[in-house]
matplotlib code that plots the C-alpha trace (Angstrom):
import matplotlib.pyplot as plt

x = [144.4, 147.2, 148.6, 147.3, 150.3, 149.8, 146.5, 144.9, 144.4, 147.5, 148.2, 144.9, 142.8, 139.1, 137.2, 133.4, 133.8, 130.2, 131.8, 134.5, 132.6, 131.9, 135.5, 136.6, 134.8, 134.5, 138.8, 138.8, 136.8, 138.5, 141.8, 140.8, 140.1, 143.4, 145.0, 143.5, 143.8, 147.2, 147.2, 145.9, 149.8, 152.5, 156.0, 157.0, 154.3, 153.9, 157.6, 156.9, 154.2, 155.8, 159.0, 156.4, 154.1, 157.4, 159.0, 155.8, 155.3, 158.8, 158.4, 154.8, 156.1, 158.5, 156.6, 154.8, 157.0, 158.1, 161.3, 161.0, 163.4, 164.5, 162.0, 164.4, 166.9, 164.5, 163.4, 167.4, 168.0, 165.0, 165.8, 168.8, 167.8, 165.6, 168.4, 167.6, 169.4, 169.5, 171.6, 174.6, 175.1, 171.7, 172.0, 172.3, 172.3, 168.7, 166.9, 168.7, 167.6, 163.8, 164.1, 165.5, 163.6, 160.2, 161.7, 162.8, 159.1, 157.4, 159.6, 159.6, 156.0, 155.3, 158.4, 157.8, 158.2, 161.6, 163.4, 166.3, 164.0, 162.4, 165.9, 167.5, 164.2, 165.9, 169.0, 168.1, 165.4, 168.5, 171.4, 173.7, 172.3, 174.5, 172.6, 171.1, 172.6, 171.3, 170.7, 169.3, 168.2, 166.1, 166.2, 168.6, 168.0, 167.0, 164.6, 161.3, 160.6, 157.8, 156.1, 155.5, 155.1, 155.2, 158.2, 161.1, 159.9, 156.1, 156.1, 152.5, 152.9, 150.9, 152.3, 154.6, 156.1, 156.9, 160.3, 163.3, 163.8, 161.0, 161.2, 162.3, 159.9, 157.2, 158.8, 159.2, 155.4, 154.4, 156.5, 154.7, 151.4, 152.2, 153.3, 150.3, 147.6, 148.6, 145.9, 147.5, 148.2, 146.5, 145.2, 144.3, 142.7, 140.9, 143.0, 142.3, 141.8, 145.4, 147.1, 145.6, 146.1, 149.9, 150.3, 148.6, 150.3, 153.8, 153.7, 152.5, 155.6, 157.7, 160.8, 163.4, 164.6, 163.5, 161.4, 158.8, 156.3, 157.1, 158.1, 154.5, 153.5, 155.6, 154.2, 151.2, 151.2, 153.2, 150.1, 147.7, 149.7, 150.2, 146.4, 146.0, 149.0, 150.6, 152.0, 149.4, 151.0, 148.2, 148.9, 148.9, 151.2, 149.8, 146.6, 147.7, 149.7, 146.8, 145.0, 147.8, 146.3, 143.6, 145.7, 147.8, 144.4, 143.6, 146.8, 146.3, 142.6, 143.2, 146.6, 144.9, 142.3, 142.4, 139.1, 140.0, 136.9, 137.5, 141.5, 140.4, 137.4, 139.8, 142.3, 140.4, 139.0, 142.6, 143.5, 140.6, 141.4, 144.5, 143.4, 140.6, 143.8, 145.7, 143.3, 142.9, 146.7, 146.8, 143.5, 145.6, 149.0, 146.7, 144.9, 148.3, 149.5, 146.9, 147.1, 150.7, 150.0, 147.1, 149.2, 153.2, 154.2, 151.2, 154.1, 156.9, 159.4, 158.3, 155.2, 155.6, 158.3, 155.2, 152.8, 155.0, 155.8, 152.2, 152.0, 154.6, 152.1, 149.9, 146.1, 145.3, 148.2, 148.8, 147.0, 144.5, 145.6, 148.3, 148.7, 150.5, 153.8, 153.6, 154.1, 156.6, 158.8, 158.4, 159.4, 161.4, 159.3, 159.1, 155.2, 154.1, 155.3, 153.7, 150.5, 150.7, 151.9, 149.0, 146.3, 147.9, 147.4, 144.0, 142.9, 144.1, 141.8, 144.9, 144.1, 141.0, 141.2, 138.8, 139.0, 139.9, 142.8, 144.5, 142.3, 143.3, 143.9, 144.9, 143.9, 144.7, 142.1, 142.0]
y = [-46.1, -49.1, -51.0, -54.6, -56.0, -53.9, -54.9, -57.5, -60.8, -60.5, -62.8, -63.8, -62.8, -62.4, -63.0, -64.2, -67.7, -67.5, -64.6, -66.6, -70.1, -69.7, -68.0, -71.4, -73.8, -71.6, -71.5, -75.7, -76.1, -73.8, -75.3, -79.2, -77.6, -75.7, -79.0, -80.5, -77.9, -78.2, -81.9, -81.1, -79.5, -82.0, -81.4, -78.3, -76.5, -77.0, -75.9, -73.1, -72.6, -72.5, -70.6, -67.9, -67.4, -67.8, -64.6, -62.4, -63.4, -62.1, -58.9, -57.9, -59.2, -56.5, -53.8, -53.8, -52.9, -50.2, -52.0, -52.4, -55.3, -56.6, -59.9, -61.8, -61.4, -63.2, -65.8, -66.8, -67.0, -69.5, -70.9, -71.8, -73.3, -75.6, -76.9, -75.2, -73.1, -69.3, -66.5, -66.1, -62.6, -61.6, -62.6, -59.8, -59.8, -58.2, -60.4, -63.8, -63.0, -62.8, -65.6, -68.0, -67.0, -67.8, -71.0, -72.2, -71.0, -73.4, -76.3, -76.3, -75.5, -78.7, -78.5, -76.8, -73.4, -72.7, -69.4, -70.7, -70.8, -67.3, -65.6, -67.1, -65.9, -62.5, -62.8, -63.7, -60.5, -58.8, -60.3, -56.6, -54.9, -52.8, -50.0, -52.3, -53.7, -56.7, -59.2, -62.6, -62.4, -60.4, -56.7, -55.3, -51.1, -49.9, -47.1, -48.0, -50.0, -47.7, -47.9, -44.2, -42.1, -38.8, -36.4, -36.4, -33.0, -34.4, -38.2, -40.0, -42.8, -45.9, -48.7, -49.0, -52.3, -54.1, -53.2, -54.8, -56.5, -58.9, -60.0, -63.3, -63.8, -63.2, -64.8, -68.0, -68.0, -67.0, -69.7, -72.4, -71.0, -71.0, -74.9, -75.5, -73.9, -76.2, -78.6, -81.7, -79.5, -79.7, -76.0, -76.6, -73.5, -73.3, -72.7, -69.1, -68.0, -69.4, -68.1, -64.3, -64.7, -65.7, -62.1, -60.0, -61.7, -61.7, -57.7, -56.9, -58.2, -56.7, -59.0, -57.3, -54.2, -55.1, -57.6, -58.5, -57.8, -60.1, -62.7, -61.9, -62.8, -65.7, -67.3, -66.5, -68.9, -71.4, -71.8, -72.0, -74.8, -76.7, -76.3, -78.6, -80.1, -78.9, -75.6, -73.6, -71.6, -68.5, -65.0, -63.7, -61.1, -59.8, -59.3, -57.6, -55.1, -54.3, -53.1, -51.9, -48.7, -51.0, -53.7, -51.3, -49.7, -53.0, -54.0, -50.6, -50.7, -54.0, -52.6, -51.0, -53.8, -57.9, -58.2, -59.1, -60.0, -57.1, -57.9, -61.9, -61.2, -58.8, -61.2, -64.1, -62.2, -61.5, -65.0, -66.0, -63.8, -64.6, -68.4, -67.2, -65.4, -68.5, -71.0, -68.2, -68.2, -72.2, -72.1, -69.7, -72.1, -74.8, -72.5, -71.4, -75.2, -76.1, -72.7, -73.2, -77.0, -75.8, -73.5, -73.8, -75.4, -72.4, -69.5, -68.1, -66.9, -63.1, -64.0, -66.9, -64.7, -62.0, -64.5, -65.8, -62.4, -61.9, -64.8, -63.3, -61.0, -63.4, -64.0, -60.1, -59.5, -56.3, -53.6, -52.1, -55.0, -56.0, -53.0, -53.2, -50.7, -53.1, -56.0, -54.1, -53.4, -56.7, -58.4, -55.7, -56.8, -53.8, -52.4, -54.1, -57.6, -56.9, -55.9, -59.5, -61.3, -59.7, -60.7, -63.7, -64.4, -63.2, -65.2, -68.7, -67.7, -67.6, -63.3, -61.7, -58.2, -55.3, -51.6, -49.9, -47.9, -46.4, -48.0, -51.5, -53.8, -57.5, -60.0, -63.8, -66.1, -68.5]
z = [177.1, 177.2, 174.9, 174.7, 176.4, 179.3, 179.8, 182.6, 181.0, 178.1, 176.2, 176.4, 173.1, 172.9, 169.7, 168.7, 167.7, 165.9, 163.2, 162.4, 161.8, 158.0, 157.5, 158.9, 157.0, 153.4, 154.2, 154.6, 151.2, 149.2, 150.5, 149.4, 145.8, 145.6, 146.3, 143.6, 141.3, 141.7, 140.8, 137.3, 136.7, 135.5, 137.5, 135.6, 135.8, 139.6, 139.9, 137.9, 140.3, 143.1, 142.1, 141.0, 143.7, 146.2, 144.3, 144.5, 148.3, 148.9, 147.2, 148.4, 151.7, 151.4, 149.7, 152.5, 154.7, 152.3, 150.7, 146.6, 145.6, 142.4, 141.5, 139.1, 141.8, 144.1, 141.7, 141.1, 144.3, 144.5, 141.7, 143.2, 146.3, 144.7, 142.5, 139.3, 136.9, 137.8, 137.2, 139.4, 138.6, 140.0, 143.7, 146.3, 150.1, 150.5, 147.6, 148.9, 152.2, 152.0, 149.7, 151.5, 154.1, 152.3, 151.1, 154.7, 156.0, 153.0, 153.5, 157.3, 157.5, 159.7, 162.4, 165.9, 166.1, 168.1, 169.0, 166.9, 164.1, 164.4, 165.0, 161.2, 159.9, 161.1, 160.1, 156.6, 156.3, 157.9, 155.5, 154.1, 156.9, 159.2, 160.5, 163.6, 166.7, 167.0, 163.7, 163.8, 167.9, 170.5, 170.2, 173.4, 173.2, 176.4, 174.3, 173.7, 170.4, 168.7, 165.5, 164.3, 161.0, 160.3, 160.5, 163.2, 165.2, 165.2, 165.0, 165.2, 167.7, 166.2, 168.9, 171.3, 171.7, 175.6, 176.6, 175.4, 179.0, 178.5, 175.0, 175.8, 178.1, 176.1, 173.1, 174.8, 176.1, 172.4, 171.1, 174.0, 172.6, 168.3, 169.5, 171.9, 169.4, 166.2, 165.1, 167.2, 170.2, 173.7, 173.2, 169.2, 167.6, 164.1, 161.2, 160.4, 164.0, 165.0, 161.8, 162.8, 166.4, 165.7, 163.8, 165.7, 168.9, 167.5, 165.9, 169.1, 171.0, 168.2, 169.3, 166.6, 165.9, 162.1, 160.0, 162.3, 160.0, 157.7, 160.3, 161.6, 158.3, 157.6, 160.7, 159.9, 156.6, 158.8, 160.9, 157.9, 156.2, 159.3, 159.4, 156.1, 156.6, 153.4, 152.0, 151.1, 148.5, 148.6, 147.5, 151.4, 150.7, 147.5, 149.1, 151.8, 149.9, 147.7, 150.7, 153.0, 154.5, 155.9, 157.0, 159.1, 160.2, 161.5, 163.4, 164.9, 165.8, 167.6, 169.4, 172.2, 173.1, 173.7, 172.0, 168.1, 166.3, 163.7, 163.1, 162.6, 160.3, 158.4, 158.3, 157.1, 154.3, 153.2, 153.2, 151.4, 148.7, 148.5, 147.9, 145.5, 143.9, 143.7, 142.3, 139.2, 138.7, 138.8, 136.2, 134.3, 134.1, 133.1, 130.8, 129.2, 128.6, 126.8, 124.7, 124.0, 123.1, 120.7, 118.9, 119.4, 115.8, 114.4, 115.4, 114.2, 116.8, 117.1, 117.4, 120.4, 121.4, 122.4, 123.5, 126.3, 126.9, 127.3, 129.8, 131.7, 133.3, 134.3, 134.3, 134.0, 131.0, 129.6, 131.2, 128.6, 125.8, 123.4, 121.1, 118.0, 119.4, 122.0, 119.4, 117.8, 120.9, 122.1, 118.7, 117.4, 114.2, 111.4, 111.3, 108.3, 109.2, 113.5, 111.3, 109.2, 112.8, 114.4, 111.6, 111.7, 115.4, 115.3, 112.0, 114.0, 117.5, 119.3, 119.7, 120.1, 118.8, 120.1, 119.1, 116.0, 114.3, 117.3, 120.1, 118.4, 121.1, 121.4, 124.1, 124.5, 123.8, 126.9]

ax = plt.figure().add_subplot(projection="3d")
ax.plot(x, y, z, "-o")
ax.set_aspect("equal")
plt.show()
């Protein structure tokens, strides 16, 4: 069977408007109360915010794809480009890169989509590379761009991509159509149909010879915040790299046919997730400001020391509970004075402690 591209009718998707008519409007609601969520955080705790979720979008983004980079490397870089204080020994090529990249992709969110755009996307994603022949435009190699797994001698073919010869073509007609498709074009599209559209479209031209699943992505959030006409800030990216086998089941189901029902209904369960996932982090910030206002001049510093340590790892904290050799590491306390620390956050309702002895565990009271 062909590849969608090679098919009669390409670019031209298919899809049941019907299945995706709740996705829309359940997507449009949710959004309007993210928004005000948001408003209940002062300045700080919206830059907080957004440095945060920023960071973990460039990460998944990339765990996805099968790179693991260093988060407070990412972080300082966007730190940086937002004018606040970071750590100038942490930067490297790879963790700048996506960063920057998910920084230009938020702030740019309501310009035109231009070939000059997409290509810096590239080169960013790309930045230390120099095992690829072309970096920050069109790929060029006359071999066919395929998308396989498995080992060398016996490689499973998932997708191959059109040939290299009519990328810009089809870039510049995807480009006409990302513009065309926005919510004050002549073609305009419905938020999450558009955003899923754009990635499937984009993946399956596979324009570079790296990063274009997470330009696919990238788009993809592009076209939901020009949809609301604001960043949208969701956890897209964290979603999708807690259920990656099925989101590469997906793109690969929907590679052979122009009929994408199943890819958009997957997809717009994934995004709205991923703002479910984001409204409980905001309630969690807000949740953790008025904590730390409750009980700041109540601690001494090993104990707050723990607590924001706690916070760290946000709404779900420790995995199983604060034990007390987690206190201890954390504070570098002595046992007896983590046992009084501990007693001590518990007595003021700041801890609520479950367990006994050895199964003794600690969680915050929010």
């Amino acid at each position: 069977m062909k590849w969608n591209w090679e098919q009669k009718g390409w670019p031209e998707f298919a899809f049941d408007t019907s299945a995706m008519k709740h996705f829309e409007e359940r997507f449009l609601s949710e959004s309007g109360i993210l928004f005000g969520a948001i408003k209940h955080l002062d300045d700080d705790g919206i830059s907080k915010l957004r440095i945060d979720i920023l960071s973990d979008e460039s990460l998944r983004t990339s765990e996805i794809e099968g790179e693991y980079l260093n988060r407070a490397s990412i972080q300082s870089s966007i730190r940086r480009h937002f004018g606040l204080q970071y750590d100038r020994n942490l930067s490297r090529p790879f963790e700048h890169g996506i960063a920057e990249m998910m920084t230009a992709v938020y702030e740019s969110y309501a310009e035109p989509l231009s070939c000059k755009t997409i290509c810096k996307w590239q080169k960013l994603i790309c930045a230390g590379r120099n095992d690829l022949e072309s970096v920050g435009c069109y790929r060029t190699h006359e071999e066919p761009m395929r998308i396989v797994s498995g080992s060398l001698d016996a490689p499973k073919i998932h997708f191959i991509a059109p040939p290299s010869k009519d990328v810009p073509v089809e870039m510049a007609r995807f480009i006409k159509w990302f513009n065309a498709s926005s919510s004050t074009g002549q073609s305009a599209l419905s938020a999450l149909t558009r955003s899923g559209i754009a990635h499937l479209y984009f993946v399956s031209i596979h324009p570079f010879e790296d990063g274009n699943g997470r330009i696919a992505r990238a788009l993809a959030e592009k076209s939901l915040a020009q949809a609301v006409g604001h960043p949208t800030l969701i956890a897209l990216a964290q979603i999708i790299n807690d259920r990656r086998k099925k989101y590469y089941d997906a793109l690969a189901n929907n590679s052979r046919k122009l009929e994408i029902t199943e890819w958009l209904t997957f997809f717009a369960r994934s995004v709205l997730d991923a703002q479910s996932y984001t409204l409980r982090l905001i309630e969690f910030v807000i949740a953790k400001n008025k904590f730390l206002a409750r009980f700041d001049t109540q601690l001494n510093p090993r104990q707050k020391k723990v607590l924001l340590r706690i916070f760290e790892a946000g709404p779900d904290g420790f995995e199983g509970g604060l034990s007390a050799a987690n206190y201890r590491s954390i504070s570098k306390a002595a046992s007896a004075t983590a046992t009084r620390d501990l007693a001590g956050l518990t007595a003021k309702g700041a801890l609520i402690r479950t367990g006994e002895r050895k199964s003794t565990r600690y969680f915050l009271n929010l």
